[in-house]
N, C-alpha and C positions, 0 to 999 in steps of 0.2 A: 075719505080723502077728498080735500076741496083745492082751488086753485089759490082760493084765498090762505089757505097755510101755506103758502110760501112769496106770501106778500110781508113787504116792510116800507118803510118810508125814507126815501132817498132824497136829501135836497140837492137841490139842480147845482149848488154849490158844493157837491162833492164830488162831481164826474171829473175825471181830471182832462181836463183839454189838450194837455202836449206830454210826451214821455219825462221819468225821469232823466236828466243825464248825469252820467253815466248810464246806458241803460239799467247795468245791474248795481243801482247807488238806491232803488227805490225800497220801501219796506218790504218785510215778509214775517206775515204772522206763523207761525205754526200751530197749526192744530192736531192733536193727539186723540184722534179717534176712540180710542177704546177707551178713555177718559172725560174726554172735553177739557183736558190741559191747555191751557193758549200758552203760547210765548211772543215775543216779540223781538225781529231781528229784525238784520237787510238783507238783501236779496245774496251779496254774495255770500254770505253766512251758510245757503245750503250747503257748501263743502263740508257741512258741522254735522249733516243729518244725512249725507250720502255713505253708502261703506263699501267694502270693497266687494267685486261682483256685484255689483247694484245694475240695473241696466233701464237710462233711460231713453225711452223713446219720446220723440220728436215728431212734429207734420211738418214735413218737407215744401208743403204747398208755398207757391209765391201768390202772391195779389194781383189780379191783371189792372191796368187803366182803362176801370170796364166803365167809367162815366162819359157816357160820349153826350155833345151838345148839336142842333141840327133845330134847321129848316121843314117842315110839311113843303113838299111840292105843289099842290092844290092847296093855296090859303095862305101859304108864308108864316104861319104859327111858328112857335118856338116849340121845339120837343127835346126831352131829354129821354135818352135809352140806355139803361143801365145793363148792363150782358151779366146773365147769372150763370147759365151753362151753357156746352157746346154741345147741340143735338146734332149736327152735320154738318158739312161740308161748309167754312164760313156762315151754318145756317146757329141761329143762340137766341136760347130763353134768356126773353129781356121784360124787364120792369117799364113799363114806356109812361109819361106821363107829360102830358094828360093823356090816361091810355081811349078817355071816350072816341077821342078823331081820329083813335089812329085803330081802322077796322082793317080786315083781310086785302092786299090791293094798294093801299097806302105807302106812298113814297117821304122818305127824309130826307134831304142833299145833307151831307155833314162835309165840314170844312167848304173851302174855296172849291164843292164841286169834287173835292178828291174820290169819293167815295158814297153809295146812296146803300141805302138801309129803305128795304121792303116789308113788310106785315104780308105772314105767308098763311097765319093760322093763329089763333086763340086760345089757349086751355083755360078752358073754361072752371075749370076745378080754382083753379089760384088768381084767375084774371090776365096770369103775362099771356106774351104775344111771343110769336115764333115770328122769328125776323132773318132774312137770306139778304148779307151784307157782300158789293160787289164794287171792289175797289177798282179807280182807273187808271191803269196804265202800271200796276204793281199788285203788290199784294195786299190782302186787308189788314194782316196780323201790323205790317209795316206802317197803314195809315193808323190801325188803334195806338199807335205806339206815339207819334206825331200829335193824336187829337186829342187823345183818350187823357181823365183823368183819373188818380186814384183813390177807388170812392169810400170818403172816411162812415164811421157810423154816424146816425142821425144826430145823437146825441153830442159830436164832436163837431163843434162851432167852428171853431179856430183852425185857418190853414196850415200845414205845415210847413216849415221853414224847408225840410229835406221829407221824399216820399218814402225817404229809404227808409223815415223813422217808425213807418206802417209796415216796416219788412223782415224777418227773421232773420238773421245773420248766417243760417245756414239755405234757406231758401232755394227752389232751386227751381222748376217749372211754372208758369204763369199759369193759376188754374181755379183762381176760388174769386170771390168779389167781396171777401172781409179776410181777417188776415188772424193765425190761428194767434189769439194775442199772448196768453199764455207763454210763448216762448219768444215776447219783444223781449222780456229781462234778462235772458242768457247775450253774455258777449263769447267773441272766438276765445278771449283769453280764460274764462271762467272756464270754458267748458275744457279745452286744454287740462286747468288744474283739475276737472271730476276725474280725467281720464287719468290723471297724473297716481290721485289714490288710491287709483284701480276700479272706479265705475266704469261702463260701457256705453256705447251711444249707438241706439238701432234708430233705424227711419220706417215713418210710413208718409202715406199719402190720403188727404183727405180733402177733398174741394169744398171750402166754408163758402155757404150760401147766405142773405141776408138773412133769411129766417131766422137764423141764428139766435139774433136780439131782438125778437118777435117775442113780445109778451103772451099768455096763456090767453083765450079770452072767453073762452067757455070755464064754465062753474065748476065739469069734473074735467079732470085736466085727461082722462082717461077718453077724453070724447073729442081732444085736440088731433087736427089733424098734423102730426109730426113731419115734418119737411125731409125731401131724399137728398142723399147727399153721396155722389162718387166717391171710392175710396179705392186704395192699392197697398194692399201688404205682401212683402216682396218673398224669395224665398228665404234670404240673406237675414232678413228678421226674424220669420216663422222662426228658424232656427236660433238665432240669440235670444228669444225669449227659451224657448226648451230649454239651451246651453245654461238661463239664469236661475231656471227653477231646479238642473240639477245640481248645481252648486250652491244651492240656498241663497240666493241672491233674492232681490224684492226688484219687479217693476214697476216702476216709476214713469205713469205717464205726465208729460208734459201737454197738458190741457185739455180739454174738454176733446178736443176733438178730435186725438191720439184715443184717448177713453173709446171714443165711439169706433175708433177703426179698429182698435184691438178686440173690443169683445164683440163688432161683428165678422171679425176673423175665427173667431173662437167656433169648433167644429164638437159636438158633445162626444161623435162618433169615435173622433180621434183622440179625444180629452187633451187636444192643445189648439194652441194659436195654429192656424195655415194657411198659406199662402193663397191669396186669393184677391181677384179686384172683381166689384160691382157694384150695385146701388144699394143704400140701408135707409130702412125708416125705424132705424130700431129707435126706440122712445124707453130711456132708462127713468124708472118712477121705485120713490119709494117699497122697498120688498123683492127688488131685484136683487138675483145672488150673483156680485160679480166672479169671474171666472179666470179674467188675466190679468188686470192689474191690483196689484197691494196696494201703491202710494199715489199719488197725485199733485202736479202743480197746477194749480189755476187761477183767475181772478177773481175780485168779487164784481158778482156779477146782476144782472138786471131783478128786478121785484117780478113775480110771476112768469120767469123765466122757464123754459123746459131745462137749462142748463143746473140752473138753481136746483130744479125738482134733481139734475144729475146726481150733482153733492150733495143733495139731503140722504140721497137712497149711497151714498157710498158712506158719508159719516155719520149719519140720523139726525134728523129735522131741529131736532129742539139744539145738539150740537152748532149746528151751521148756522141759524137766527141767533144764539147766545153769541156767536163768533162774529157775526156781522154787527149785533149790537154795541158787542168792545171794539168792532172797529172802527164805527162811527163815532161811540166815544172817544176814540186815543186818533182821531183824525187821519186816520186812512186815507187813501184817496182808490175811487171806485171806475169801472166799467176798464173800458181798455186800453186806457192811457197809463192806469192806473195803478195800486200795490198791488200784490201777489200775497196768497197763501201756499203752503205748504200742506197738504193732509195724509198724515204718515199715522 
């Protein structure tokens, strides 16, 4: 297995820049796993493929305004701090750039003075910098909220008219710095009607880091270093997923990163989902046997992606490239502005 089989050719003219509206007005392919049947729908059409006892889960994460903009105090540079996690106390793994001037010791004024951002430490494994942010005269979480913006992916150009179109409609804690996109295309009224046919709606928590959309860039992808990512599955879920499997129902996760919370929930000991929050570097690759979810809703997603490697190891390789090739042909639109599939 090379990095290169799960490469394809994307033109830059098919990332989609802004959401459908309606959010659920955009397509959705279906693909048929145990076949490689495609179909082609719209997104609210999943009502057609959900049944009763289904139960899908959702990443509850919100998106923080973790784009902050700022001053070098020695030198007046311009620096930009992107916050990816919260190591401590207002202290967060940040993206700094240019991160060469900004060594251990290093000061940022951000805004009018309100608030400075320090460089407290280095990890040296990734290159961010740990940074101890001290707001004045209030809180910091109250100046990110004032400064901060919301940081879209690299690949999306174009401002958004509303932040909220980067936000999941059930959303709920501010805690990732990408936004699990997989679940822009549910509105409250769709999901109403799944509930209405007797599908279920569990939660998790999963803090999306940029790595995310981090291409592979070593040859065996088995030699990538996989990015950590917090997670929290609650007990209220453990149990709806149990409640789904003995009713014969199918879980349905809603996106990549639901995938990833669930089966590193997955206990062998107990042979279910459990409740549990910590860090995962699990790295799902072709020949993985999943354990908790059946179905899946996702995007299409980046060329040499670890996400990409995700759905090839859940519907098989030559599946997912034949499914991205009809999508390109029947004019999809790609990354995470972008269509949805279905893989049931």
């Amino acid at each position: 297995m090379r990095t290169d089989d799960f490469d394809y050719d994307l033109p830059s003219g098919r990332i989609a820049q802004s959401p459908a509206e309606p959010r659920d007005s955009c397509r959705l392919l279906v693909l048929h796993r145990g076949t490689g049947e495609i179909e082609h729908r719209v997104f609210t059409d999943i009502e057609r493929y959900a049944r009763r006892g289904d139960l899908l889960v959702v990443n509850e994460t919100r998106v923080l305004p973790a784009r902050l903009h700022g001053i070098k105090e020695d030198g007046g540079a311009k620096v930009e701090l992107l916050l990816l996690r919260e190591r401590g106390a207002d202290t967060w793994e940040c993206l700094v750039r240019p991160g060469r001037r900004l060594q251990p010791g290093a000061t940022v004024s951000l805004g009018d003075g309100e608030a400075s951002a320090t460089v407290v430490g280095v990890l040296e494994e990734s290159g961010t910098r740990l940074v101890q942010f001290r707001a004045r005269g209030g809180r910091f979480i109250d100046v990110l909220h004032r400064l901060g913006e919301v940081p879209l992916p690299p690949y999306i150009t174009r401002p958004l008219a509303d932040p909220e179109q980067y936000q999941t409609v059930y959303s709920t804690d501010e805690r990732s710095a990408a936004a699990p996109t997989a679940g822009l295309h549910f509105t409250t009224g769709l999901l109403d009607r799944l509930v209405g046919i007797g599908a279920h709606i569990a939660r998790v928590e999963l803090d999306v880091g940029l790595d995310t959309f981090r291409p592979v860039s070593e040859d065996d992808p088995e030699l990538h270093h996989i990015h950590t990512e917090h997670y929290r599955v609650s007990e209220q879920t453990a149990s709806a997923v149990a409640e789904c499997r003995e009713r014969g129902g199918r879980v349905i996760a809603v996106g990549t990163t639901s995938v990833r919370a669930l089966e590193s929930a997955w206990s062998e000991e107990a042979g279910a989902v459990c409740a549990t929050e910590g860090s995962t570097r699990l790295f799902i690759l072709p020949g993985y046997g999943f354990r908790a979810v059946d179905a899946m809703v996702t995007n299409f997603h980046v060329p040499r992606s670890t996400l990409l490697m995700m759905i090839s190891a859940f519907a098989g390789r030559d599946n997912i490239l034949g499914a991205y090739e009809t999508a390109l042909e029947c004019d999809y639109r790609f990354l995470s502005f972008g269509d949805a599939m279905l893989i049931i």
